[in-house]
C-alpha positions in Angstrom: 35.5 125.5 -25.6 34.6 122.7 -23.8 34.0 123.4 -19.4 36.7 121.3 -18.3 35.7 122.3 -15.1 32.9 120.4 -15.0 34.4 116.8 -16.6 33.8 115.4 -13.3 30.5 116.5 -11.7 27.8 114.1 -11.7 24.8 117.0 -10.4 21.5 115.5 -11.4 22.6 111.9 -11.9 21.8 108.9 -10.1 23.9 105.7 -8.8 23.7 102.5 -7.1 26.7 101.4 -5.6 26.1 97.6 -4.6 27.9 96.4 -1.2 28.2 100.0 -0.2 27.6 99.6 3.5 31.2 99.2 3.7 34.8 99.2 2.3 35.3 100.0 -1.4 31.9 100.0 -1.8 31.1 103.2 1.0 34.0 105.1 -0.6 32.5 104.8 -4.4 29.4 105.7 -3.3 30.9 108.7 -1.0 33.0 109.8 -3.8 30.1 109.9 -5.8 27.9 111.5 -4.1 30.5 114.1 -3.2 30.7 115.2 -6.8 27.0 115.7 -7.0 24.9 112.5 -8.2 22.4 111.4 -6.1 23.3 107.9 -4.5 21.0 104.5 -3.7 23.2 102.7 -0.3 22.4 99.3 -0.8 23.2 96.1 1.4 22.1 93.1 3.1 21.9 95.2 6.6 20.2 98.3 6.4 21.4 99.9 9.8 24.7 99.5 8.2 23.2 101.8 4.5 21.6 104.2 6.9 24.9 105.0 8.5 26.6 105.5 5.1 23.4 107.7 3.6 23.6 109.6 7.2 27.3 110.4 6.2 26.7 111.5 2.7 24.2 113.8 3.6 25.7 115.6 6.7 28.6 116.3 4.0 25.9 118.1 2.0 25.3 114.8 -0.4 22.3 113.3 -1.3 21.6 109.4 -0.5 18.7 107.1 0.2 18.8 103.3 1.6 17.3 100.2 -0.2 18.4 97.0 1.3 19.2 94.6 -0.8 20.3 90.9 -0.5 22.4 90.2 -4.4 21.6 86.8 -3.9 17.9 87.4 -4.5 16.5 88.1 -7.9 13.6 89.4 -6.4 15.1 92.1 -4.4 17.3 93.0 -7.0 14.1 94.4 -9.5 13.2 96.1 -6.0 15.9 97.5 -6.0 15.9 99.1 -9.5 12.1 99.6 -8.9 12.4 102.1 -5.9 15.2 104.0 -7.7 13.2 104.5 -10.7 10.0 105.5 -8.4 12.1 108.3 -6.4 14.6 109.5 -8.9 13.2 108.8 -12.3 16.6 107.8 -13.8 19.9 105.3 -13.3 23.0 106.8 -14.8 25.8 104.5 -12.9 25.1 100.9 -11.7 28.3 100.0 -9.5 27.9 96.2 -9.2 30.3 96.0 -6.3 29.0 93.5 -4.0 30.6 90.1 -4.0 30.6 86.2 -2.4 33.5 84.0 -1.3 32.1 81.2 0.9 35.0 79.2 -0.2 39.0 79.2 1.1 40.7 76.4 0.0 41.6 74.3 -2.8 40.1 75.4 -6.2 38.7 71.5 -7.0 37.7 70.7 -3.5 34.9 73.6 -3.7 31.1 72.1 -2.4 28.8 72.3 -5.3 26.6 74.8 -3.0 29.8 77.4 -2.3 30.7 76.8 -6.3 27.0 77.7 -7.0 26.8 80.8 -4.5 29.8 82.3 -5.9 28.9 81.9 -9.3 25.4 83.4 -8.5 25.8 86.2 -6.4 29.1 87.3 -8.4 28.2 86.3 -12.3 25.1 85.3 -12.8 22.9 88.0 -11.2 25.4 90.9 -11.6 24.0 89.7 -15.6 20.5 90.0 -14.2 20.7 93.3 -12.4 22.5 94.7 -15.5 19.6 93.2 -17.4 17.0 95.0 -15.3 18.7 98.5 -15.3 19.8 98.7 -18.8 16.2 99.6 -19.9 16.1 102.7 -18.5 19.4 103.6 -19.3 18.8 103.3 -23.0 15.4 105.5 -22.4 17.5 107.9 -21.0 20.3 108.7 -23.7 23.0 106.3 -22.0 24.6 105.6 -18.5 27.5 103.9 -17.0 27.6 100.2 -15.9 31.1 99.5 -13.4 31.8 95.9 -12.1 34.1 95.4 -9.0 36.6 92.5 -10.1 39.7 91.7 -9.2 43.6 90.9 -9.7 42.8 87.8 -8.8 41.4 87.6 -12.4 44.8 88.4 -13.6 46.6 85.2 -12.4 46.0 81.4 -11.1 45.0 80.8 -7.9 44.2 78.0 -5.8 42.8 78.6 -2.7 40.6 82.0 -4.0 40.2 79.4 -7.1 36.2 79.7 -7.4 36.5 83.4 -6.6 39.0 84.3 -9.1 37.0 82.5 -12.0 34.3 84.8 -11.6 36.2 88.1 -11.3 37.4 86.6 -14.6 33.8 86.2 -16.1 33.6 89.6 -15.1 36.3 91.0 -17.0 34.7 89.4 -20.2 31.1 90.7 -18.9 32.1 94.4 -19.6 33.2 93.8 -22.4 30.6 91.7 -23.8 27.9 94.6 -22.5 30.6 97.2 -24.2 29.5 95.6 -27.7 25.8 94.6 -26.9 25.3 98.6 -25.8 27.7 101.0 -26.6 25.4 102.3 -29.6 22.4 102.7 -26.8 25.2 105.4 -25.3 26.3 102.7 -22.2 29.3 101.7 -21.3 30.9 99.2 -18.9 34.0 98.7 -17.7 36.0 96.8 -15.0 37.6 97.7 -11.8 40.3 95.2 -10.8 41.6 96.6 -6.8 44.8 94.3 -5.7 44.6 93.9 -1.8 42.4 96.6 0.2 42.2 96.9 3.7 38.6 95.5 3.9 36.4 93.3 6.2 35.9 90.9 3.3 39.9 90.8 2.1 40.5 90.8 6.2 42.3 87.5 6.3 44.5 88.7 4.3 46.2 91.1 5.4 45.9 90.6 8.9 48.2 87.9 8.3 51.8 89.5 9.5 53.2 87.2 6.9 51.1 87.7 3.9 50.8 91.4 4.4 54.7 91.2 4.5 54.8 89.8 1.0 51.7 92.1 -0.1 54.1 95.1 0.3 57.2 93.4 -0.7 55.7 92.5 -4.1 53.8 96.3 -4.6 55.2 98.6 -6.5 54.2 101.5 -3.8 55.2 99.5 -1.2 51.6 99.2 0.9 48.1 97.7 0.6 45.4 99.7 -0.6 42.4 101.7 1.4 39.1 101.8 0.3 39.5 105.6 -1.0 42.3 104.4 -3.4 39.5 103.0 -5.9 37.4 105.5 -5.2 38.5 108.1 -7.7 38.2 105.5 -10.5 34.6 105.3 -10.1 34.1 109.0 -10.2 36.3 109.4 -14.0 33.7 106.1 -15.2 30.3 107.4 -14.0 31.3 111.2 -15.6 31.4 112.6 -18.5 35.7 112.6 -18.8 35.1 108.4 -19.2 32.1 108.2 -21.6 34.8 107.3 -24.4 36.1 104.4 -22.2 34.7 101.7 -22.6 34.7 97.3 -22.3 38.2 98.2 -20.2 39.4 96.8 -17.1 41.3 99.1 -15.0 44.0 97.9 -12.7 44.2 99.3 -9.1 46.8 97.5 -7.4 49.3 100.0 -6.1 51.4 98.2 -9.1 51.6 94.5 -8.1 50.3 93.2 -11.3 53.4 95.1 -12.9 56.2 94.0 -11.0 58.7 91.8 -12.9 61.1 90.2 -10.5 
């Protein structure tokens, strides 16, 4: 009979949780770490990573800091480079870390804010897939989880820009589902509704938008950081290696309310 008991632990894997000096990002890589896999902090500020690998490991976890600016191809393949050196293996690459320069309307985007948010939140969550794919497929297999959003789900005018890419990445994990599923990876999609975080902050420290947030939630409140949390941990373990190319919606139920 199969240990049941065990669908969940991740002891002797490794992760990198992008954007994890914060928000939904700390609590993935928390969660993670809680159930045993070993866990790279990675951010622009590395004061900010130290405090979340100090965390893990006065709850017993295990966690290391390499600072990392997305934008930067270069310091991406650092970043997979000093995991492979220390650890010897990648099993979950959380591409959580994201860019919205721009709020306001969709077609008056500058070509520079258009061309950050494509970068930092299409083009080199491709790249750093890219780079840690290799040693995933040395290894036997390994989990790949991108950070979108509902605002993939519907139109949008001032999050215009933003939502186009949390719609590329939808068709991203599927796309690597196909190209890699026989190498034993797969990649899936992790679409939060509104979270109290410092990057949704505007949001819902609006009285009035907040208001409708809840009124047009199913559970009747905005999420926390821990409420995506658990996701990550079924798609980095063993009870999600049949899941795969799927985007999973995390919203408290907004996307599912019909009046």
């Amino acid at each position: 009979m199969s240990d049941y008991g065990k669908l969940f632990d991740l002891t002797g894997q490794v992760a990198i949780v992008t954007g994890s000096s914060r928000g939904i990002g700390r609590a993935m890589a928390e969660a993670l770490a809680a159930q045993g896999a070993r866990v790279v902090v990675t951010s622009r500020r590395q004061e900010a990573c130290e405090d979340v690998a100090a965390a893990i490991k006065s709850a017993g976890g295990e966690a290391m800091v390499i600072p990392c600016n997305v934008s930067h191809e270069d310091q991406l393949a650092n970043l997979v480079e000093q995991t492979l050196a220390a650890w010897g293996r990648i099993d979950t690459l959380v591409c959580n870390a994201a860019a919205n320069p721009h709020y306001g309307p969709f077609l008056e985007i500058p070509d520079d804010m258009y061309d950050k948010t494509m970068l930092v939140n299409v083009r080199n969550v491709m790249k750093l897939c890219r780079m840690t794919l290799p040693a995933m497929k040395e290894q036997g297999g390994g989990s790949i989880i991108i950070t979108s959003s509902t605002g993939a789900l519907a139109g949008s005018d001032y999050l215009g820009t933003y939502c186009l890419t949390k719609a590329a990445d939808v068709q991203m994990v599927k796309n690597l589902a196909v190209a890699h599923g026989r190498d034993g990876v797969t990649a899936n999609a992790i679409l939060p509704g509104l979270v109290k975080t410092h990057f949704a902050k505007a949001l819902w420290e609006d009285p009035d938008a907040l208001a409708a947030a809840e009124r047009d939630t199913a559970l009747g409140r905005i999420g926390e950081p821990v409420d995506l949390a658990g996701i990550a941990v079924y798609l980095a373990s063993r009870a999600g290696r049949w899941t795969t190319g799927q985007s999973f919606v995390i919203d408290g139920g907004w996307a599912i309310r019909g009046e």
